[in-house]
C-alpha positions in Angstrom: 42.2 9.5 42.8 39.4 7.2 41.4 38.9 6.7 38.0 36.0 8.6 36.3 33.5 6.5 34.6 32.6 7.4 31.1 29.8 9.2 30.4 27.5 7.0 28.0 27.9 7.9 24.3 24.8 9.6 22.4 22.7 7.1 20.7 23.5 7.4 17.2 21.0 8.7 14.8 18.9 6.0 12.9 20.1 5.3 9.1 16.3 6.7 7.9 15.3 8.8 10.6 11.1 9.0 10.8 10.3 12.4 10.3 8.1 14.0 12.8 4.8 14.8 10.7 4.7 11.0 8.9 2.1 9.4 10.5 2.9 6.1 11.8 0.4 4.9 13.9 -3.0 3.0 13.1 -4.7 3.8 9.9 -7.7 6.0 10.9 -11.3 6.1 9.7 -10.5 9.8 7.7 -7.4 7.8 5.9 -9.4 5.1 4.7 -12.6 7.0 3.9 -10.0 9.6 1.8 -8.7 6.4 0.1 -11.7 4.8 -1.3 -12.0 7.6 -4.1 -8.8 6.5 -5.5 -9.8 2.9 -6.4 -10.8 3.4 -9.7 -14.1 1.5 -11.8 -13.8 -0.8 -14.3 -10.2 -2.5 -14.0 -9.9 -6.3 -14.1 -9.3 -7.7 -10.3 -6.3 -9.8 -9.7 -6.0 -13.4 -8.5 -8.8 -13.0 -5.7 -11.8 -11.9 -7.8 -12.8 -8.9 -6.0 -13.5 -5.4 -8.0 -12.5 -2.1 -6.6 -16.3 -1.8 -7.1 -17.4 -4.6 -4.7 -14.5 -3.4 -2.0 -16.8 0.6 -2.8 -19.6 -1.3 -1.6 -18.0 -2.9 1.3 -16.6 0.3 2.6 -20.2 2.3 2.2 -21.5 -0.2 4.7 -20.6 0.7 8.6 -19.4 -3.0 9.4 -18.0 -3.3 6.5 -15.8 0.1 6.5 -14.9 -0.9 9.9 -13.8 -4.9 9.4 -11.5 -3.5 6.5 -10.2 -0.8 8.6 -8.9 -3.6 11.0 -7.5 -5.7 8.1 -5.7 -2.8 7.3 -4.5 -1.6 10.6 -3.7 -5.7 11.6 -1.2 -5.8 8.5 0.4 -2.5 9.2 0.9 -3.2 13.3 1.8 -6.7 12.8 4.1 -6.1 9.5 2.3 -8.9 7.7 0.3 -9.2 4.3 -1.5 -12.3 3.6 0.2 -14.5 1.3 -2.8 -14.1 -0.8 -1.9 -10.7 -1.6 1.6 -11.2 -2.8 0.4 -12.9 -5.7 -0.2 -11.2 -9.0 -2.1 -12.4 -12.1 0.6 -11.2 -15.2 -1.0 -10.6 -18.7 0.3 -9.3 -21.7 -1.5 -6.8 -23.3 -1.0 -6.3 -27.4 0.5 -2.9 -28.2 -1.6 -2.4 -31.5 2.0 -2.3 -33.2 2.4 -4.9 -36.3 2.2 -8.5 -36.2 0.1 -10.1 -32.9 2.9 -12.9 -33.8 5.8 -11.2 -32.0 6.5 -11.2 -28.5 8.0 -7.7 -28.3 4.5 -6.2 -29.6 3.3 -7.4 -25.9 4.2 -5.7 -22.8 3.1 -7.3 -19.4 0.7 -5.8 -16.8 0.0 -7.3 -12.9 -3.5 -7.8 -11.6 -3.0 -7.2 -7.8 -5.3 -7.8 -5.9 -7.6 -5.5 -4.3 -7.0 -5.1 -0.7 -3.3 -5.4 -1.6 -3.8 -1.6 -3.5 -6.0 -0.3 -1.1 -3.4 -1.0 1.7 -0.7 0.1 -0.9 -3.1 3.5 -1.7 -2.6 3.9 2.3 0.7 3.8 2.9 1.4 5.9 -0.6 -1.0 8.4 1.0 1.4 8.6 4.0 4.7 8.6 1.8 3.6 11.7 -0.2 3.3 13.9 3.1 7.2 14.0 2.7 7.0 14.8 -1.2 7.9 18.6 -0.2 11.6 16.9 1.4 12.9 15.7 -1.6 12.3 18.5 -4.3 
């Protein structure tokens, strides 16, 4: 009698699974254009100089929306953010609590810079589609 060869084992399961409605392909046009609304007026850009309102302006111009789309979509295929990006401008903002003289009255914020929340805005948007799976 011949041995039987084994029958190959199940692939196991991934450790995070991707669910089936998370989108994981390309950022489209409708993502983006649904993003823009969410980059608020009149905060202080970080390290790059660039207001959320500039970037408003950029992404009502055709070329413009479509040149940040493919930043966007380059940095999500290619798993890569400009160093740029990873930097953060830290200031510390006075609680209006006693003396200016004391540390502890401070408490830190980070300017990021602003195609590093609108990709961030993106992917959050995509994240929150599972919201309903955890409560």
């Amino acid at each position: 009698m011949a041995p039987s060869t084994p029958s190959p084992s199940p692939r196991p399961s991934p450790l995070f699974p991707i669910p089936d409605d998370l989108p994981t392909g390309v950022f489209t046009c409708d993502e983006l254009r649904n993003a823009a609304p969410y980059l608020k007026k009149n905060k202080t850009p970080g390290t790059d100089e660039i207001s959320n309102e500039i970037l408003l302006i950029f992404l009502n111009d055709p070329i413009g929306f479509a040149l940040v789309l493919r930043l966007m979509n380059y940095c999500w295929t290619h798993v890569v953010l400009p160093t740029d990006w990873q930097v953060a401008r830290v200031c510390a903002i006075f609680k209006n609590k006693r003396s200016t003289s004391l540390p502890t009255n401070y408490r830190p914020i980070a300017l990021l810079q602003t195609f590093y929340k609108l990709f961030t805005l993106l992917i959050d948007k995509r994240l929150r589609l599972l919201e309903h799976r955890i409560s």
